[in-house]
C-alpha positions as CSV (number, residue, x, y, z in Angstrom):
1,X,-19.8,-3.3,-0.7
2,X,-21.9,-6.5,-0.8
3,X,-20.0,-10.1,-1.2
4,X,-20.1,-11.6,-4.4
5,X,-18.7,-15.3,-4.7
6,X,-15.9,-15.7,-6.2
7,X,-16.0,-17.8,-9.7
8,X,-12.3,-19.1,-8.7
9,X,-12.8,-20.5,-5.0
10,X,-13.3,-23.9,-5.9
11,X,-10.5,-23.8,-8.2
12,X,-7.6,-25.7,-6.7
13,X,-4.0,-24.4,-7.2
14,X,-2.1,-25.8,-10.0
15,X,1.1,-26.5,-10.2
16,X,1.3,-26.3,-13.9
17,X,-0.5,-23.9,-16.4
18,X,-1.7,-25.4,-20.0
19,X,-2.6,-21.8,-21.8
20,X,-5.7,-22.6,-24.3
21,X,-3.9,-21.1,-26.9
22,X,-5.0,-22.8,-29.8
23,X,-7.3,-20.4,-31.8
24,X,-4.8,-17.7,-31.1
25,X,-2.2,-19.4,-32.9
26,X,-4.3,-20.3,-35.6
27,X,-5.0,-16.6,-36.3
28,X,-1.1,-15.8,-36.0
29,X,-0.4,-18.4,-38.0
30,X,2.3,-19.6,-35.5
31,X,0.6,-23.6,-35.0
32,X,4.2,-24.4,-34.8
33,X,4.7,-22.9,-31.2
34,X,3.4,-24.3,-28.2
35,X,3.1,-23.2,-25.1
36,X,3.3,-25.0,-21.7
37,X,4.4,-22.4,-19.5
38,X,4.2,-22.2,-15.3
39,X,2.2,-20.6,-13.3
40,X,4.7,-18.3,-12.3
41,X,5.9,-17.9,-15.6
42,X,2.8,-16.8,-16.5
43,X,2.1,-15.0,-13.9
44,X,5.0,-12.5,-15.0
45,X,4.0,-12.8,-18.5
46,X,0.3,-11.2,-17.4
47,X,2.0,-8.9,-15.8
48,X,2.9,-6.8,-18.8
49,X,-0.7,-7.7,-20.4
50,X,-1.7,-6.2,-17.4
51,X,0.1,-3.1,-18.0
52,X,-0.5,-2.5,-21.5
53,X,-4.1,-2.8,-20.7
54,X,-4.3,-0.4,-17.2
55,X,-2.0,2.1,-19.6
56,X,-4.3,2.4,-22.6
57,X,-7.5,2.4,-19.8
58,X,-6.3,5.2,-18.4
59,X,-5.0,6.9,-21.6
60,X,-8.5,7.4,-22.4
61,X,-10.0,7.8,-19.0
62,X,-7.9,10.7,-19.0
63,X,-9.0,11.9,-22.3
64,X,-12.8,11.2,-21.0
65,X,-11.8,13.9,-18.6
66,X,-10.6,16.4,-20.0
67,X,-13.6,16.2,-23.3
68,X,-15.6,16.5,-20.6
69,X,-14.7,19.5,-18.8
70,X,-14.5,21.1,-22.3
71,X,-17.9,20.6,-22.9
72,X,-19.3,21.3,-19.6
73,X,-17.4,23.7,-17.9
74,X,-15.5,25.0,-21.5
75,X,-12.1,25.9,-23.1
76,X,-11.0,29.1,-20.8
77,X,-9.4,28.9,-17.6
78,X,-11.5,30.5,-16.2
79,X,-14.8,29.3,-17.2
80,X,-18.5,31.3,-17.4
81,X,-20.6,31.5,-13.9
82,X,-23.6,29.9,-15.4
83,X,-21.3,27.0,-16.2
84,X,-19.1,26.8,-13.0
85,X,-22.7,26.6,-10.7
86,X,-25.0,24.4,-13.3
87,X,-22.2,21.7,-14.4
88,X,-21.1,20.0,-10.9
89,X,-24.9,20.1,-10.4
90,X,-26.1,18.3,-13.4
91,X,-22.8,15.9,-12.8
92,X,-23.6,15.4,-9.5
93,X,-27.6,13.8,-10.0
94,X,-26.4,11.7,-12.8
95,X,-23.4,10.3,-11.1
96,X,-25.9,10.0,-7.9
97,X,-28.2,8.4,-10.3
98,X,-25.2,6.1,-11.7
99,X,-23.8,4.8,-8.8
100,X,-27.1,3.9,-6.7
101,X,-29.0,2.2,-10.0
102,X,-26.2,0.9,-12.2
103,X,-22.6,0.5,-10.2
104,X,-23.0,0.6,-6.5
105,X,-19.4,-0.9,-6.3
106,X,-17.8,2.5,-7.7
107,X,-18.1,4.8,-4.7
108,X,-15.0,5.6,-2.9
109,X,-11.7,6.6,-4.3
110,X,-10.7,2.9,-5.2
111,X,-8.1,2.0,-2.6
112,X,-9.9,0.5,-0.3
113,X,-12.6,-1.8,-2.8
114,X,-9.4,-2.5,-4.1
115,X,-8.0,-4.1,-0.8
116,X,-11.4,-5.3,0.0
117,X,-11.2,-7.5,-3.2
118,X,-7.3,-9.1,-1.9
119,X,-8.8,-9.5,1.3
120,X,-12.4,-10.3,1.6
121,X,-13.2,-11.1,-1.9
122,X,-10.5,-13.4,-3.4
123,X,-9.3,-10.8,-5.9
124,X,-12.6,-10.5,-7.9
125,X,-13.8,-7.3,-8.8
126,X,-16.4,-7.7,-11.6
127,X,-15.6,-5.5,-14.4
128,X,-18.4,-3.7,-14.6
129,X,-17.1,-2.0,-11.5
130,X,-14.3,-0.9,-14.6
131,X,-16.8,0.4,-16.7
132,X,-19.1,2.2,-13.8
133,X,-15.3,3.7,-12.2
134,X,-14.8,4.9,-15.5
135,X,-17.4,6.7,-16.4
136,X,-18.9,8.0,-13.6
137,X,-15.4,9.4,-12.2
138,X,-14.9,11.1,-15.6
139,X,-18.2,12.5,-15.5
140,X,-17.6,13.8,-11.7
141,X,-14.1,15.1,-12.5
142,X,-15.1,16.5,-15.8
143,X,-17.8,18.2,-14.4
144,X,-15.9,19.8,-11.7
145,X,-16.6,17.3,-8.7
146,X,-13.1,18.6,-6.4
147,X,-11.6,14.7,-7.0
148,X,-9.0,13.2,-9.1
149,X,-8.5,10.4,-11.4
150,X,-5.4,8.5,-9.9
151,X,-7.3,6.4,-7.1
152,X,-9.8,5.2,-9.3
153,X,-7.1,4.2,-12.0
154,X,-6.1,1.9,-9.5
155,X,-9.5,0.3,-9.1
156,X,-9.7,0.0,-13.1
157,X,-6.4,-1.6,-13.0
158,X,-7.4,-3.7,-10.2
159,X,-10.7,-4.2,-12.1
160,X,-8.8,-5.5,-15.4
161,X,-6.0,-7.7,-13.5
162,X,-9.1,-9.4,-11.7
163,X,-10.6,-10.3,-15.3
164,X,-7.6,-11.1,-16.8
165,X,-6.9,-13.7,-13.9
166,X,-10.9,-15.1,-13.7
167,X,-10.6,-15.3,-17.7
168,X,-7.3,-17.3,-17.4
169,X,-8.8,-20.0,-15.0
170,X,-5.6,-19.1,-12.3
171,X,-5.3,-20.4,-9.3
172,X,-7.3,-18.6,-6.5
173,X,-4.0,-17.8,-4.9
174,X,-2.6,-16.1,-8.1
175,X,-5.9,-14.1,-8.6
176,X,-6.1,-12.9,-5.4
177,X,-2.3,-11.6,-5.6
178,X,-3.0,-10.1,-9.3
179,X,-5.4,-7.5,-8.4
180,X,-2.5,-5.7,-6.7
181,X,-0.5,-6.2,-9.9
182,X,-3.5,-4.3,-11.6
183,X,-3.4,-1.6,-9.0
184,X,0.4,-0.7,-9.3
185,X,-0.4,-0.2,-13.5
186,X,-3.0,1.8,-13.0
187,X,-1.8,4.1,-10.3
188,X,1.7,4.1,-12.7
189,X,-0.3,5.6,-15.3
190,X,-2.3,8.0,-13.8
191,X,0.5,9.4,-12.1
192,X,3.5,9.0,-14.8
193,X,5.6,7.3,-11.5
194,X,6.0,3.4,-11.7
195,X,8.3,4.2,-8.6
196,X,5.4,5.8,-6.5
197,X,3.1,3.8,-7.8
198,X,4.9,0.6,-6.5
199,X,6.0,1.7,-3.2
200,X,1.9,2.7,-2.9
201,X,0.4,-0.4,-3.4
202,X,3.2,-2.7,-1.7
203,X,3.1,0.3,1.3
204,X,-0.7,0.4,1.6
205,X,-2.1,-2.5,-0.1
206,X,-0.7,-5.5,0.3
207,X,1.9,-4.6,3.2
208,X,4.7,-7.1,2.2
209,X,6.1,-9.0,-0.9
210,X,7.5,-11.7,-2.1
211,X,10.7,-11.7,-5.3
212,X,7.6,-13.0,-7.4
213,X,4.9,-10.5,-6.5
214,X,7.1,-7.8,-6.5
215,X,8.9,-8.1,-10.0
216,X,5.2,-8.6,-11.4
217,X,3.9,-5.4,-9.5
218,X,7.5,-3.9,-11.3
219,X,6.7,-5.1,-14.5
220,X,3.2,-4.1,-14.6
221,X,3.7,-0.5,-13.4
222,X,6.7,0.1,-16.1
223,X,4.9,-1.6,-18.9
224,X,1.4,0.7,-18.4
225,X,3.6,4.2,-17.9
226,X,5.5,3.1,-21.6
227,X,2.1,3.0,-22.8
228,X,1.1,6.2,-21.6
229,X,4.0,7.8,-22.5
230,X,3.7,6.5,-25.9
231,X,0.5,8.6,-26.2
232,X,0.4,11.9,-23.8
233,X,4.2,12.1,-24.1
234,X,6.8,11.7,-21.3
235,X,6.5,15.2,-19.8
236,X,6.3,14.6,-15.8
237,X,2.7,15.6,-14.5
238,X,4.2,18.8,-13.5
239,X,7.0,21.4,-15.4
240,X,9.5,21.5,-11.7
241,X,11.5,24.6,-11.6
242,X,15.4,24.1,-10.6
243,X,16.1,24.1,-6.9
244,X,19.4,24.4,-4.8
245,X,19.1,24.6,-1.1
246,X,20.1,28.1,-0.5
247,X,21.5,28.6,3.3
248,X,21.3,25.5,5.9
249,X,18.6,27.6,7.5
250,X,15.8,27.5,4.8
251,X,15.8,24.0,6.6
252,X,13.9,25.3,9.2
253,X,11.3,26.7,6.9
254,X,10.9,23.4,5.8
255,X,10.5,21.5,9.0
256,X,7.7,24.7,9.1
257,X,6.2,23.4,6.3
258,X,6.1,19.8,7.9
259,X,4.2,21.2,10.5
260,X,1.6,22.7,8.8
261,X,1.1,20.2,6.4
262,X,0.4,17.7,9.0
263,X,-2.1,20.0,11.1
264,X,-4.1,20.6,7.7
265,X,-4.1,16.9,7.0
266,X,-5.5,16.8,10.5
267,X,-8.2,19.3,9.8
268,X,-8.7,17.4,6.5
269,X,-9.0,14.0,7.8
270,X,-11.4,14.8,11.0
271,X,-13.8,16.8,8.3
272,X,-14.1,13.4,6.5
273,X,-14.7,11.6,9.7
274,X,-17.1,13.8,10.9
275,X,-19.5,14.1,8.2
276,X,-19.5,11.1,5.9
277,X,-21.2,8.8,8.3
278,X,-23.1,11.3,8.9
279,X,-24.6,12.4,5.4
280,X,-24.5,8.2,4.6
281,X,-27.0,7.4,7.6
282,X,-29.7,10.1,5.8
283,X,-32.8,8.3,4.3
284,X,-31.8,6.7,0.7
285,X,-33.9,9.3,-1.5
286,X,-31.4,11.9,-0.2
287,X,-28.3,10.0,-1.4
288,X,-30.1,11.3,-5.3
289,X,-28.9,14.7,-4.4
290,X,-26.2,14.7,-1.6
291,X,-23.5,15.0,-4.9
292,X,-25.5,17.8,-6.7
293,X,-25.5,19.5,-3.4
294,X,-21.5,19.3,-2.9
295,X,-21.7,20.4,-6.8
296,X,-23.8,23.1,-5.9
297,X,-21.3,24.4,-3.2
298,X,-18.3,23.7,-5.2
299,X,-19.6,25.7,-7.6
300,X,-20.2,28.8,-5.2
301,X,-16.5,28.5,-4.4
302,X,-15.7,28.2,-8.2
303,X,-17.2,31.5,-9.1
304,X,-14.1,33.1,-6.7
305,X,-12.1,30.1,-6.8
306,X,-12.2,28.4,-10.1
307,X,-9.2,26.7,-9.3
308,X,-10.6,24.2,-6.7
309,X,-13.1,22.3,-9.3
310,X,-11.7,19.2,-11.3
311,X,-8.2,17.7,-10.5
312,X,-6.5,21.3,-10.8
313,X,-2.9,19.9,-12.2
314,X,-2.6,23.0,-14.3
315,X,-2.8,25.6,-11.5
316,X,-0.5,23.6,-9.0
317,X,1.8,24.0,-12.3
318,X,1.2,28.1,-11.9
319,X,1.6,27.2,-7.8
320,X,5.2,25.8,-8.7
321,X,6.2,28.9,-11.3
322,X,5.3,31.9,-8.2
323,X,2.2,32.8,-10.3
324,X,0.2,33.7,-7.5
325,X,0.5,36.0,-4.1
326,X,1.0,33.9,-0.9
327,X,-2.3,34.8,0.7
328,X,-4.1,33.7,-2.2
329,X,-2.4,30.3,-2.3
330,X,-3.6,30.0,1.3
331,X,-6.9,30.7,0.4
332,X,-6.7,28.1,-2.5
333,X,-5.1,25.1,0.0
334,X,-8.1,25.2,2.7
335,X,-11.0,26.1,0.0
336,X,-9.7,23.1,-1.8
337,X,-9.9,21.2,1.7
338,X,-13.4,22.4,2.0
339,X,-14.3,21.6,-1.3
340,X,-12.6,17.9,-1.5
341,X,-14.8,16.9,1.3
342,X,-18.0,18.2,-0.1
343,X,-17.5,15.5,-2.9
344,X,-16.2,12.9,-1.0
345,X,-18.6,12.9,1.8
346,X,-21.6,13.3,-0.9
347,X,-20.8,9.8,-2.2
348,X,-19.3,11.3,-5.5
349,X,-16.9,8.4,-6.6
350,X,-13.0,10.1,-7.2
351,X,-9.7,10.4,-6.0
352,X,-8.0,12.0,-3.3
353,X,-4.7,11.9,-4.5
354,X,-4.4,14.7,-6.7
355,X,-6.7,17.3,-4.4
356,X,-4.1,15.9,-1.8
357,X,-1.3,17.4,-4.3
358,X,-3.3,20.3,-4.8
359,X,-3.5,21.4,-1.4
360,X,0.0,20.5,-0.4
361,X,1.3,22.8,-3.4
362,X,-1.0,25.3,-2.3
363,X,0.0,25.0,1.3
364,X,4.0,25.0,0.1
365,X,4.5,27.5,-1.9
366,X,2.2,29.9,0.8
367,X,4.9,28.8,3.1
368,X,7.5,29.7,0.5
369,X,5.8,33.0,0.4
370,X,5.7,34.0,3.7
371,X,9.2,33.2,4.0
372,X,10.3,35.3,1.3
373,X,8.4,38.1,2.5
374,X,10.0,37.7,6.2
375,X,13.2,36.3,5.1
376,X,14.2,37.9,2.0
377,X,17.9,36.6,2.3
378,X,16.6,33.3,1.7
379,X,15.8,33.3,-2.3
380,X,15.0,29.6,-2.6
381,X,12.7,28.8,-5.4
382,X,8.8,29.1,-4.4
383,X,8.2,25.8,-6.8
384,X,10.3,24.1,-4.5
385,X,7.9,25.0,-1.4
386,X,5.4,24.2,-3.1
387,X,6.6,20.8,-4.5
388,X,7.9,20.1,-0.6
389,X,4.4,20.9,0.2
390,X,3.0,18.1,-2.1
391,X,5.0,15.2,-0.4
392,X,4.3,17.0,3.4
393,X,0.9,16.9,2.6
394,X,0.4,13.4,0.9
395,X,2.3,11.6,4.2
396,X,0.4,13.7,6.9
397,X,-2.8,12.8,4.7
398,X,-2.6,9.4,3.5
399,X,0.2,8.1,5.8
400,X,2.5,6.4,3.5
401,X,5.9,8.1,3.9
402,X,7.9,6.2,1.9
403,X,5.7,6.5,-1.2
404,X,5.5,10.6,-0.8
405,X,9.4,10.9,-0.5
406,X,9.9,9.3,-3.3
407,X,6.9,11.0,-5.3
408,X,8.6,14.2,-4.4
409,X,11.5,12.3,-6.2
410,X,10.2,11.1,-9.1
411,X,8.3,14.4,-9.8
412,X,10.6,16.9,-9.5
413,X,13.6,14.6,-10.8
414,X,15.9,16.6,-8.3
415,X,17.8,14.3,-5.5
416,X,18.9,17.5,-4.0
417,X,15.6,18.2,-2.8
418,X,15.8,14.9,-0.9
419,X,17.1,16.4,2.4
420,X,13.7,19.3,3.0
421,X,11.5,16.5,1.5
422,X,12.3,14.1,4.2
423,X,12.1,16.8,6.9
424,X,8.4,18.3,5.9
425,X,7.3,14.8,5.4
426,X,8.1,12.9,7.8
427,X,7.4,15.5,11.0
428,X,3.9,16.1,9.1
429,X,3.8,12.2,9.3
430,X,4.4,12.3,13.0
431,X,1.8,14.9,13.6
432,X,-0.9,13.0,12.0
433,X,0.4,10.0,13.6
434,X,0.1,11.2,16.9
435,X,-3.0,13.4,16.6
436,X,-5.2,10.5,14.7
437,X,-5.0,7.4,15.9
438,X,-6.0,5.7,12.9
439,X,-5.1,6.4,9.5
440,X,-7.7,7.4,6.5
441,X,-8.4,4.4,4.5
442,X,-8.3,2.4,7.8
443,X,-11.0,4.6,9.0
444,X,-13.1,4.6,5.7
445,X,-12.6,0.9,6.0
446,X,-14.5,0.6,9.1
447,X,-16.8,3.5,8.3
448,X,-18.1,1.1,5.3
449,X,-18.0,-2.1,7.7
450,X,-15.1,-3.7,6.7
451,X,-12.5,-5.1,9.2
452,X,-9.1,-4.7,6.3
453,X,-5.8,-4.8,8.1
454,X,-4.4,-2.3,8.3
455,X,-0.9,-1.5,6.8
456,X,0.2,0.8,9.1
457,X,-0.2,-1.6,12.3
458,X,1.4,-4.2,10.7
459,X,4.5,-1.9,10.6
460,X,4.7,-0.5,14.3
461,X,4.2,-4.1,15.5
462,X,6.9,-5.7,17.4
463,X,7.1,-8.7,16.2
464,X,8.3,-11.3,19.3
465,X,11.7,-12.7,18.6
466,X,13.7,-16.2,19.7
467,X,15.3,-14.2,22.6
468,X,12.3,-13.2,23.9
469,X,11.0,-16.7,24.3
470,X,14.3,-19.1,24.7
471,X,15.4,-20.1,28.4
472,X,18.5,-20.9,29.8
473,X,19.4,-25.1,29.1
474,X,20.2,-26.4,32.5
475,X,21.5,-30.0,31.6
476,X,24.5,-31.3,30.1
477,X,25.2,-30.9,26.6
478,X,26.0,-35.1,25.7
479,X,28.6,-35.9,23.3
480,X,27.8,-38.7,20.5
481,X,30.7,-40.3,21.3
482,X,29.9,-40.5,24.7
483,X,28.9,-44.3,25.9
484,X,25.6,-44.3,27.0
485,X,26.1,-45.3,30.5
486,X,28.7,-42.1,30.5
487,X,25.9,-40.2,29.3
488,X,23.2,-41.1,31.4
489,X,26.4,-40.5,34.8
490,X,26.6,-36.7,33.2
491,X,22.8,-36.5,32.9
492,X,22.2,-38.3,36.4
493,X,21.6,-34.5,38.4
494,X,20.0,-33.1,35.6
495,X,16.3,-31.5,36.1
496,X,15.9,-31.5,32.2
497,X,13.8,-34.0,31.1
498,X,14.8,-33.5,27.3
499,X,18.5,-33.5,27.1
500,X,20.7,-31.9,24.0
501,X,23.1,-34.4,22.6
502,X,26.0,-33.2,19.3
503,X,27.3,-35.7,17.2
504,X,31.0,-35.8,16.0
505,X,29.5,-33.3,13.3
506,X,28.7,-30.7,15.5
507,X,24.3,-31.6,14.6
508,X,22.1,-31.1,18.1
509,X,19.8,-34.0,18.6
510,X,17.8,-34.5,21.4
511,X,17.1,-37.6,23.9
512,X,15.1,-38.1,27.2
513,X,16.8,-39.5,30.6
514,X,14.4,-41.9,30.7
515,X,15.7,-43.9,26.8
516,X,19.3,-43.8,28.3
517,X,17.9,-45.6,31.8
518,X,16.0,-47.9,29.5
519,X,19.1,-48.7,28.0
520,X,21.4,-49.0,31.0
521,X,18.7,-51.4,32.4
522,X,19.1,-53.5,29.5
523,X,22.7,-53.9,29.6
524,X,23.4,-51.6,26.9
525,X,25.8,-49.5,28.7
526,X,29.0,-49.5,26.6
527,X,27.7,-48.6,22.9
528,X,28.2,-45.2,22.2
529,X,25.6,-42.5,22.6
530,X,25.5,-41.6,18.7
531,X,23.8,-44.9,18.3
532,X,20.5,-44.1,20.0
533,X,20.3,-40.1,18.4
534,X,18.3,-39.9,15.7
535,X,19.5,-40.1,11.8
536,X,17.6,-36.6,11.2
537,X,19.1,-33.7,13.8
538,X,16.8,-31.3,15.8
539,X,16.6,-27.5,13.7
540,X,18.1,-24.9,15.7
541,X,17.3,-21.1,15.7
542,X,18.8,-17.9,16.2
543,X,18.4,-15.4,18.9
544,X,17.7,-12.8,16.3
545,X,15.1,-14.8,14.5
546,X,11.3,-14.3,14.7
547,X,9.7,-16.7,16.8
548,X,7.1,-17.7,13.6
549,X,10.1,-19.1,11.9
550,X,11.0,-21.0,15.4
551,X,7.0,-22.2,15.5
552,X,7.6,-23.5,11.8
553,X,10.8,-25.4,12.9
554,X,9.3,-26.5,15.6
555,X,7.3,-29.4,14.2
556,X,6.6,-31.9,16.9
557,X,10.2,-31.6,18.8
558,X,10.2,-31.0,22.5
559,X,12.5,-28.5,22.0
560,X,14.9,-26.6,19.8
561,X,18.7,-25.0,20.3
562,X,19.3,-21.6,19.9
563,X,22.6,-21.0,19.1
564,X,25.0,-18.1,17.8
565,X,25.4,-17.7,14.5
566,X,29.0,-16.9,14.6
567,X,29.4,-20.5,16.1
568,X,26.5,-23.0,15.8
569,X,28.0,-25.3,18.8
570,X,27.5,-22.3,21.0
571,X,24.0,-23.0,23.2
572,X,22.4,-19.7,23.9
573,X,19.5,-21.5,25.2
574,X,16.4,-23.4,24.4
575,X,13.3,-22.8,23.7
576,X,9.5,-25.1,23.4
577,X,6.2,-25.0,22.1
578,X,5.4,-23.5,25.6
579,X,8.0,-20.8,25.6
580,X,6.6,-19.4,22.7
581,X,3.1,-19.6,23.7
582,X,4.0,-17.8,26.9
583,X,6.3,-14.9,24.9
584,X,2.9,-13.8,22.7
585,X,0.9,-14.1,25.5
586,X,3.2,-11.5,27.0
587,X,3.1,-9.6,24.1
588,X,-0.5,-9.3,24.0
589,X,-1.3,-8.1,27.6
590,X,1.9,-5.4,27.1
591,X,4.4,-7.4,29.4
């Protein structure tokens, strides 16, 4: 992705927000109202806007999709041979010829451009990056490129946020947090799960949150899955048969299932990493063909496997409903793998969130079906393997646990399947975890150039705490009422330099040996110490506390007291500028 300035980084924050509303009051006839609202306010208020907008975009991406597979690939579920080779093909050298001419911003699945705009960019995405997304990911999916449409709803949502913002003159800071805002309302959409779609973009994109970012990421992702419901209905993506966890033991077929899932998202992952640089550092005039190539093989696979081609919702629907034989679901999970990195790898812009639910539901309900076969005592429901398999796969995979749980959740509808879905995710999470070091879009991220944090390593950090830094206080702890020649008797065999003084309140101030000697020297030896502490009290800190917050407090102090928080006159220690230089220092080199 090449830089591109962005049009708001010489804006300076504002603290208030005048909306140029004039000419659309004059059209509502409402030149009564005004409207002085701020920032944050607005912010909130854009929110929704943002919502309505991702909703209806991916309304008719979706429709895009499937208009497209109907005229390329036809009506039948099966569709003619002629069609299944020639379509990806065709698909493939216009999308090549798309993405290299027109919108070289569009390739990827979206997630990363998407943190590459928060991060590097300042939250602009140009919108024509909406318009190329769009149409060359319907043209890929339609024509039976092995991708989906749910990462790339979260560019366009990004995409339209990131407008929205620029168009509204907000402050840099406000557009650079409203592209994830965008993200969350398109991902909502595309996946009829606000709940998924929020713990996604706050779990992988942004990392943290804030009341204010998080209620407009809320907002956004509710307001664009009303619109889509509003239009394609509030069916969930998939129809989830009933499930009731059978004998304690199918457990173990479960934690099988975690296994597996994260050994194919191995297999899946290193496939990526193997041959996209690969196929990328091939002389420019191949790029023009790499995706008809993948199309070409996807479409060898689609003549047996028809299944593997487009996003494939409706046959992880059969997967769910035990419509096919165990060995053939097996056959179906690692052809889709196969497939999924043809397009990827060839440049082809899509998702890999659905083929991700594809192959986990394939995977699943094999698992469901080799059990049955072994363990015919065990009746639970193959749909419920197979819907397992969806969350095992998408944590191994992507590594965001938190999100797949509670897609598994939101999908199914089902909090008694809560208990196998934490089992298979979180041991395939593990495996990939321990097996690849770093996770996908982190590696995509680096493939393409770009240093983006990454989300994951900002969770397993150990962040250095107050006790790791604070020292023991050696001196006397001075009373205000103390006279100062009493203080500087109590202070006489001290080694601190700095010493800790309360007043009758209970506040900790601080005060060098050498003031109170100055003092004495002059004669000043009977006023009382409370006279020469300071009118402002030092901050103190807790041992629990994070040692930023004691850097923050810090300020120019010498020192500050840490003391319990069951009782603040209780000195656990102290702790300086040095002792928490020394404390990261440690941290880095491992001590």
């Amino acid at each position: 992705m090449s830089a591109s300035p962005s049009p708001t980084a010489s804006t300076p924050p504002a603290p208030r927000f005048h909306l140029p509303w004039a000419d659309l009051l004059r059209r509502l006839h409402w030149r009564h109202l005004t409207f002085t609202l701020r920032e944050q306010q607005l912010f909130l208020l854009l929110a929704v806007i943002i919502g309505l907008f991702s909703g209806l975009s991916v309304v008719l991406f979706r429709i895009a999709i499937d208009g497209l597979r109907f005229e390329l690939l036809g009506s039948g579920l099966t569709p003619a041979a002629l069609r299944v080779l020639l379509a990806p093909v065709l698909g493939g050298l216009v999308v090549a010829f798309l993405v290299i001419k027109l919108f070289p911003r569009v390739r990827g699945s979206g997630v990363n451009q998407t943190k590459a705009a928060v991060y590097v960019y300042d939250g602009f995405i140009p919108f024509n990056t909406v318009i190329g997304k769009f149409v060359t990911c319907a043209l890929a999916i339609g024509s039976g490129q092995s991708l989906g449409p749910e990462d790339p709803s979260l560019q366009m949502g990004a995409g339209i946020a990131s407008a929205l913002g620029r168009r509204l003159r907000l402050s840099r800071e406000k557009v650079r947090l409203i592209a994830p805002v965008g993200a969350a309302a398109g991902l909502a959409a595309a996946f009829n799960a606000p709940i998924s779609a929020v713990l996604f973009v706050i779990e992988e994109v942004i990392g943290t949150w804030s009341a204010g970012v998080l209620g407009a990421i809320i907002l956004s992702a509710v307001s664009s899955v009303v619109i889509t419901r509003w239009f394609l209905g509030d069916q969930p993506l998939f129809s989830i048969p009933p499930y009731h966890l059978v004998h304690p033991a199918e457990l173990l077929a479960y934690a099988a299932l975690g296994v597996v899932g994260g050994l194919a998202s191995l297999v899946f992952v290193h496939l990526i990493r193997f041959a996209r640089p690969r196929l990328k550092a091939l002389p420019r005039w191949t790029h023009y063909l790499q995706p008809a190539v993948a199309g070409l093989l996807i479409g060898v696979i689609g003549l047996k496997f028809p299944q593997v081609m487009g996003a494939g919702y409706i046959y992880i629907d059969q997967a769910m409903h035990d419509q096919y034989a165990w060995q053939v679901l097996a056959m179906l999970a690692a052809f889709k793998i196969l497939s999924t990195s043809l397009s990827f790898v060839s440049g082809t812009p899509g998702g890999m969130f659905a083929p991700a639910l594809f192959i986990g539901a394939m995977m699943g309900g094999a698992v469901g079906g080799v059990e049955h076969h072994f363990f015919p005592w065990l009746t639970g429901s193959v749909g419920a393997y197979a819907l397992v398999g969806m969350g095992a796969l998408f944590a191994g995979f992507l590594r965001v646990p938190m999100t797949s749980v509670f897609m598994v959740l939101e999908v199914s509808g089902n909090y008694s399947i809560i208990l196998p879905a934490m089992i298979s995710n979180m041991i395939a999470y593990l495996i990939s975890r321990q097996y690849q070091s770093t996770p996908l879009f982190d590696m995509l991220s680096k493939q393409d150039g770009l240093d983006l944090p990454s989300m994951e390593e900002r969770r397993e950090v150990e962040t250095p705490r107050v006790e790791d830094a604070l020292r023991p206080y050696s001196g006397p702890i001075l009373q205000g009422g103390d006279s100062i020649a009493e203080a500087l008797r109590h202070a006489a065999n001290s080694p601190q330099g700095v010493l800790l003084a309360q007043d009758g309140e209970g506040s900790w101030c601080s005060i060098t040996k050498e003031e109170l000697q100055r003092q004495v020297e002059a004669g000043n030896t009977a006023a009382p110490l409370s006279s020469l502490l300071p009118s402002t009290p030092l901050p103190h800190v807790h041992p629990d506390q994070v040692l930023d917050e004691a850097l923050r407090r810090l300020g120019d102090a010498p020192l500050l007291p840490v003391v319990n928080r069951a009782n603040f006159r209780k000195l656990e220690g102290v702790i300086s500028l040095s002792d928490i230089l020394q404390a990261y220092r440690r941290q880095e080199s491992g001590g």
